[in-house]
C-alpha positions as CSV (number, residue, x, y, z in Angstrom):
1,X,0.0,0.0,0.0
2,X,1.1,3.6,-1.2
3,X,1.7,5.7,2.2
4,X,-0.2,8.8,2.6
5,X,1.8,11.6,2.5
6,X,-0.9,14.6,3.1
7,X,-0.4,16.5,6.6
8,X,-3.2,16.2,8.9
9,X,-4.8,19.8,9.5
10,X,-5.1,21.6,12.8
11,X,-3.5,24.7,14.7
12,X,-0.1,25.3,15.1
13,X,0.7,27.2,18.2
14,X,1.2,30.3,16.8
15,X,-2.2,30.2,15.4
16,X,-3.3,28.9,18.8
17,X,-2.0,31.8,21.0
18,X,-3.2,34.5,18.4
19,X,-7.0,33.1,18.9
20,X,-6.5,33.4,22.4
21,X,-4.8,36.7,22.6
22,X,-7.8,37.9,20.4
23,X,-10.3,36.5,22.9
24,X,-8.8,38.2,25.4
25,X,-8.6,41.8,24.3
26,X,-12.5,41.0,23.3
27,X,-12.7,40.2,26.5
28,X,-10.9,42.9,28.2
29,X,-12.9,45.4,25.4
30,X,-16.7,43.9,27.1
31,X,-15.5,44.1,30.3
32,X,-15.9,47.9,31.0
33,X,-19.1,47.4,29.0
34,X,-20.6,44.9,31.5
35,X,-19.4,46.8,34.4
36,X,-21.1,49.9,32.9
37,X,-24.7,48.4,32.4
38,X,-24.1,46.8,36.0
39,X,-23.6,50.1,37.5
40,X,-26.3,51.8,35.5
41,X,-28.9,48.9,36.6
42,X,-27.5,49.6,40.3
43,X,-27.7,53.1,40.2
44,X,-31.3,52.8,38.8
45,X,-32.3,50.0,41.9
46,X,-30.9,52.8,44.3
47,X,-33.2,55.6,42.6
48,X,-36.1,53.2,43.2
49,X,-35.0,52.6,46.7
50,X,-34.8,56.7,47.5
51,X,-38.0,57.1,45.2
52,X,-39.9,54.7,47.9
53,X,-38.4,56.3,50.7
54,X,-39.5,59.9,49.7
55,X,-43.0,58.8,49.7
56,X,-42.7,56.7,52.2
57,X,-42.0,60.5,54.3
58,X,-44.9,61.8,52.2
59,X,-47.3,59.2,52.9
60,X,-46.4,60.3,57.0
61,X,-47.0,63.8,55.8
62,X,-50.3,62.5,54.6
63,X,-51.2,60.7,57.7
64,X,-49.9,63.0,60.8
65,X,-49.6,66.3,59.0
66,X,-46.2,66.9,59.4
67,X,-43.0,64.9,58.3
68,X,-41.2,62.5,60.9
69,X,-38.7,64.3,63.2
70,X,-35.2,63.8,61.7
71,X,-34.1,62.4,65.6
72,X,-36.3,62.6,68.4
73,X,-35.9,62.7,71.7
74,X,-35.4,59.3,72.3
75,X,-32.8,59.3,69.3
76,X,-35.0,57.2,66.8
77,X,-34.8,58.1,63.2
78,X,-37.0,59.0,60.9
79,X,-36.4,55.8,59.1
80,X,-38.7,53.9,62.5
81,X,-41.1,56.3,61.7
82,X,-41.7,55.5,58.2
83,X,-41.8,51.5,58.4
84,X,-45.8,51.5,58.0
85,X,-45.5,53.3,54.9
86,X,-42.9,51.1,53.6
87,X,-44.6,47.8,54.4
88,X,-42.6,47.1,57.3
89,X,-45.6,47.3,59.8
90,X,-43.6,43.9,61.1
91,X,-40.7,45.8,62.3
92,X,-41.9,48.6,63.3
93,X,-44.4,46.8,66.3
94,X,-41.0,45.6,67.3
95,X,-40.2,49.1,68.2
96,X,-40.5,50.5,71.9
97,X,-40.4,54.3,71.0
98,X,-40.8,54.5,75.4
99,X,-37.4,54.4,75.9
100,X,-34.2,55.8,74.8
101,X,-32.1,54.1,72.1
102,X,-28.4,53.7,72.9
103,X,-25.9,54.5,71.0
104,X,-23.8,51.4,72.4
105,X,-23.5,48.4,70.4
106,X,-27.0,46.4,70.5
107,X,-25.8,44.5,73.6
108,X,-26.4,47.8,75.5
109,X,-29.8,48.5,73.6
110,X,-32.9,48.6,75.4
111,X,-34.3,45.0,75.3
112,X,-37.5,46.1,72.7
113,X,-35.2,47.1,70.2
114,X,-32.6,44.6,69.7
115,X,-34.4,42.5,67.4
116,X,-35.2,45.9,65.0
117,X,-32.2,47.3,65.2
118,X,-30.9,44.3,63.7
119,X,-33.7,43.5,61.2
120,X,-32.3,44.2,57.7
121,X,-34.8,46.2,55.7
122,X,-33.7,45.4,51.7
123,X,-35.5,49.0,50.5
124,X,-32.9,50.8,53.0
125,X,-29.9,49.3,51.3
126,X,-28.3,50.5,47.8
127,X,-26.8,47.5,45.8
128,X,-24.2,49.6,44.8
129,X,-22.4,49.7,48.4
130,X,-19.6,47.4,48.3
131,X,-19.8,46.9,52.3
132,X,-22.0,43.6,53.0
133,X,-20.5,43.1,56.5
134,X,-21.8,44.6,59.8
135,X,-21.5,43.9,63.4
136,X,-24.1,41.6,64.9
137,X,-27.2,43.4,65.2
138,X,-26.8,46.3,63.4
139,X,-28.5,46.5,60.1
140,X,-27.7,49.1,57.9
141,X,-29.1,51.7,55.6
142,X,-27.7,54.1,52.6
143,X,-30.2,56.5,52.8
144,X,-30.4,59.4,54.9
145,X,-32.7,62.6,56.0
146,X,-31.3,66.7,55.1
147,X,-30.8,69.0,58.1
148,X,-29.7,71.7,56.3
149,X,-26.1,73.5,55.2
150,X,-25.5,74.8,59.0
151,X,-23.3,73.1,61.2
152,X,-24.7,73.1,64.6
153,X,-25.9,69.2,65.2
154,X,-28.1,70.7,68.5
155,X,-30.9,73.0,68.1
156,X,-29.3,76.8,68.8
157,X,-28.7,77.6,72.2
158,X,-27.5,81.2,74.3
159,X,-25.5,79.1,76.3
160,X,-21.2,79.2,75.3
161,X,-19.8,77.9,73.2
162,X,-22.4,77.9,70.5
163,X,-24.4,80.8,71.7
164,X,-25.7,82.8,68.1
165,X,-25.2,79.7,66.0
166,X,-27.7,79.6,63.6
167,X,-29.6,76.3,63.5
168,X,-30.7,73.6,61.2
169,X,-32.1,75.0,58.0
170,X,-33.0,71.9,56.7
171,X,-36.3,69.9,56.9
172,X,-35.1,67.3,59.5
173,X,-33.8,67.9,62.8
174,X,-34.1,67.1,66.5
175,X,-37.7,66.5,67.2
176,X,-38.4,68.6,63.8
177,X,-42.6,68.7,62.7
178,X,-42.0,70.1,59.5
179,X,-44.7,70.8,57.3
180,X,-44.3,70.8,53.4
181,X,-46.4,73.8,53.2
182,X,-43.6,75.6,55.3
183,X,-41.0,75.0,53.1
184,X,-40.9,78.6,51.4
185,X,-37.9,77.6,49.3
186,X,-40.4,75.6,47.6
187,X,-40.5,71.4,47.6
188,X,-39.2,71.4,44.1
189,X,-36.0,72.7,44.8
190,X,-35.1,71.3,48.5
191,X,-33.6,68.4,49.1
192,X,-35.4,65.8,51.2
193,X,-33.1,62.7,51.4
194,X,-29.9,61.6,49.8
195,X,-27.2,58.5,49.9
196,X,-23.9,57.7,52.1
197,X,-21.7,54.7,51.7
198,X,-21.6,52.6,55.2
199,X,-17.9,52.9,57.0
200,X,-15.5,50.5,57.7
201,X,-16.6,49.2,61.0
202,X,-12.8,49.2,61.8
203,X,-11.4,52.3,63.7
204,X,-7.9,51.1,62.3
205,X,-9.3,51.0,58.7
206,X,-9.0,54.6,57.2
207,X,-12.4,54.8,54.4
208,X,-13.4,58.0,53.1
209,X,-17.1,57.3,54.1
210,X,-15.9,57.4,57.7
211,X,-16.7,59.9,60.1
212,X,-13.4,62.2,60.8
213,X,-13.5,63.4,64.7
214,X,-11.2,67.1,64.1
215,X,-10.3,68.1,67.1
216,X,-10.1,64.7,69.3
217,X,-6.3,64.4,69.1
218,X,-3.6,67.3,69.8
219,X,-1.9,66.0,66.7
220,X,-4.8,67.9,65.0
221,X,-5.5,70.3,66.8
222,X,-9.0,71.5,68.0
223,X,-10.9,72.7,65.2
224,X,-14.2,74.9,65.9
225,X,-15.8,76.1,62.3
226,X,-17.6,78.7,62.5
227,X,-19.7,78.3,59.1
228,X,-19.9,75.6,56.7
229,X,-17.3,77.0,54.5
230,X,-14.2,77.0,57.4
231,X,-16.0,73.4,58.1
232,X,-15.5,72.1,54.6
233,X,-11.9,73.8,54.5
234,X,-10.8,72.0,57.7
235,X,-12.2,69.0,56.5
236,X,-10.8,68.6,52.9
237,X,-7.3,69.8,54.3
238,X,-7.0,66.7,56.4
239,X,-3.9,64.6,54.8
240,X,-4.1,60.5,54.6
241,X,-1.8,60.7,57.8
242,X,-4.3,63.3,59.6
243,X,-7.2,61.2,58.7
244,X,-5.8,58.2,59.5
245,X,-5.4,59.9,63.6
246,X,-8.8,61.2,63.5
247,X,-10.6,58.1,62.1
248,X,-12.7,57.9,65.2
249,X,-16.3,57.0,63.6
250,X,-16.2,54.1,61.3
251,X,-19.6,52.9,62.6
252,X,-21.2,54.9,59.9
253,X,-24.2,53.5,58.4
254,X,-25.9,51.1,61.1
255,X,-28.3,50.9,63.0
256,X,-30.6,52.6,60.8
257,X,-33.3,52.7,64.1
258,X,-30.5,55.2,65.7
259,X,-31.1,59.0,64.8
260,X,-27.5,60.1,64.5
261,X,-25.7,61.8,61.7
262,X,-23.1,59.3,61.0
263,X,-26.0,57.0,60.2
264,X,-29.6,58.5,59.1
265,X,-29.0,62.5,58.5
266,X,-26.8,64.3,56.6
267,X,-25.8,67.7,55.7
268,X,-25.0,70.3,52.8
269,X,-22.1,71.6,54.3
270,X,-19.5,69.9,51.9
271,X,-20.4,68.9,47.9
272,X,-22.0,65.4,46.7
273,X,-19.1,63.2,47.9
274,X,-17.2,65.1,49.6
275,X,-15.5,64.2,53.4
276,X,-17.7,63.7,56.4
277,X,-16.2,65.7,59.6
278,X,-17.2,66.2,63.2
279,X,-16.1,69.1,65.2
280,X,-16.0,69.5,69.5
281,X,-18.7,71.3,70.7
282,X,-21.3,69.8,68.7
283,X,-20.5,70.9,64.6
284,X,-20.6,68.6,62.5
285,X,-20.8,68.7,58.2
286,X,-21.6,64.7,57.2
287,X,-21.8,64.9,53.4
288,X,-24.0,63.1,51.1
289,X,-21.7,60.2,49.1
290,X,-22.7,57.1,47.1
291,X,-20.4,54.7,44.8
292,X,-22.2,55.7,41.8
293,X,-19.8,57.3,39.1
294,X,-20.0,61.6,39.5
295,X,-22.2,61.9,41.6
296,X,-25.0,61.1,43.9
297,X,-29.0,60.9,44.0
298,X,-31.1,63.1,45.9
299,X,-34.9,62.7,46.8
300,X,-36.5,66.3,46.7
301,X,-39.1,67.2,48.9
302,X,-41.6,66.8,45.6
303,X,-41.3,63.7,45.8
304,X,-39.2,63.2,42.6
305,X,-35.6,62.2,42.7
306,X,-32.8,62.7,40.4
307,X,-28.8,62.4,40.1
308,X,-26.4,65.6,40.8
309,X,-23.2,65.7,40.1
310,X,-20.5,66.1,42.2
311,X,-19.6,69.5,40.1
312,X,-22.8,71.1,40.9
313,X,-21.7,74.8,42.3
314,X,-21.4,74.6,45.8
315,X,-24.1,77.8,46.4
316,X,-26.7,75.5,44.2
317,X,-26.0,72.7,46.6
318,X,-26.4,74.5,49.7
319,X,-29.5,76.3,48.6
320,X,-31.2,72.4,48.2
321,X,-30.2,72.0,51.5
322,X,-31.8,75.0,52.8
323,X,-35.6,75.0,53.1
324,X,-36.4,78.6,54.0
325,X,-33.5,80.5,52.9
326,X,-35.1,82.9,50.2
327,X,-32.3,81.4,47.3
328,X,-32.7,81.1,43.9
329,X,-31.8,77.4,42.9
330,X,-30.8,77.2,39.4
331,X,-31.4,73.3,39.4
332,X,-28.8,71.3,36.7
């Protein structure tokens, strides 16, 4: 018999690796792609999540006439109050708004309120927050309630050493009532609830959705800002070895039943993701920051909600925070 002489037909390596190096800059061409519609569908889960929470606080509005304090005296948030209106009638009977919440880990919470502290409610948490770990009965929430672009945490006082602070301008507050027909500003153009990022949960772990304490180190120095602009300055001025002495709140985020505002309220003191600072004597300029690309989303006190950019001017952003202030908001 003749032998065959015809070569059998495959790939030779070269071919071989030039497939797969071809597959692999398709691959690495997709990839931002994917990531892109994955953020976008996040980003549009977390709009749904504020959208239900605004009217959640409306539908309260509806019922007792007035929005849901931002803290009250017992330090629950507004978030307790709004549970009914956000089918979470379960959790909220778990609630004993008799006695005071603690701000101690749940172990120290009054005995009612363990169990709701810790009970996870899905339409408080944006998908886009890479944190998914928490201490034991502490459930979390993205989404928090606008004081205002002051700095003074406490409602003002003549006593030193915030005597002639001006107080919260905002719509929520320490045992606020506020009605939507007080809000002169106009509901359209004053911002009702945005996003933050939880912390680390780590004092040794340096995140830039922490809580910086200025002021609690003589490394630092005590810093006492007058106004939300010398707050902001002191606050962005911080280097990563300054921040890394001052990182004294990384419990940001959780519970969301504790009326506090390294967890449900936040301010317009800084722009859309900028740092979060406390100051002694009670001044404090948490900012609104999310993961989302640019920006962050903000509930206005229509109702509607929509995404601002980190850029907007910083005199456009505190006149959203403002309720009463008489500006004109020149919305982007």
């Amino acid at each position: 018999m003749a032998r065959s002489t015809g070569r059998t037909s495959g790939f030779t390596l070269i071919e071989l690796l030039v497939v797969i190096a071809i597959i692999a800059i398709l691959i690495g061409l997709l990839l931002p792609a994917v990531q892109k519609v994955r953020e976008a569908a996040a980003r549009m889960s977390c709009q749904n999540n504020l959208k239900q929470f605004a009217i959640a606080l409306h539908s309260y509005h509806d019922a007792r006439g007035t929005l849901p304090p931002g803290r009250d005296a017992n330090s629950f948030s507004a978030h307790a109050y709004i549970l009914p209106y956000m089918e979470q009638d379960n959790v909220y009977k778990l609630i004993d708004f008799s006695v005071s919440y603690s701000p101690a880990h749940p172990s120290g919470t009054p005995a009612g309120n363990v169990t709701a502290a810790g009970s996870k409610v899905k339409s408080f948490v944006c998908p886009s927050d890479p944190n998914a770990s928490f201490p034991a009965a502490w459930a979390p929430t993205n989404y928090r309630v606008n004081q205002g672009s002051q700095v003074l945490w406490g409602l003002p006082t003549t006593a030193a050493p915030n005597a002639g602070m001006p107080g919260p301008d905002g719509p929520f507050c320490l045992n606020s009532a506020t009605k939507l027909t007080s809000i002169s500003d106009g509901t359209s153009n004053t911002a009702m609830a945005s996003e933050h990022q939880t912390g680390s949960f780590n004092a040794g772990v340096v995140s830039p959705s922490n809580t910086f304490r200025l002021g609690q180190t003589s490394n630092i120095g005590a810093k006492y800002p007058n106004n939300a602009d010398e707050a902001y300055a002191m606050c962005e001025a911080l280097t990563p070895a300054e921040m890394a002495q001052v990182n004294g709140m990384a419990d940001v985020g959780a519970p969301w039943i504790y009326g506090y505002h390294s967890n449900t309220i936040y301010f317009h003191v800084g722009p859309p993701n900028s740092r979060s600072c406390m100051y002694p004597s009670g001044r404090i300029g948490t900012a609104a920051r999310s993961q989302h690309t640019g920006g962050v989303n903000v509930a206005l006190c229509d109702g509607s909600v929509r995404f601002v950019a980190n850029s907007i001017p910083l005199a456009t952003w505190r006149a959203m925070g403002s309720m009463s202030g008489g500006e004109v908001v020149a919305l982007p």
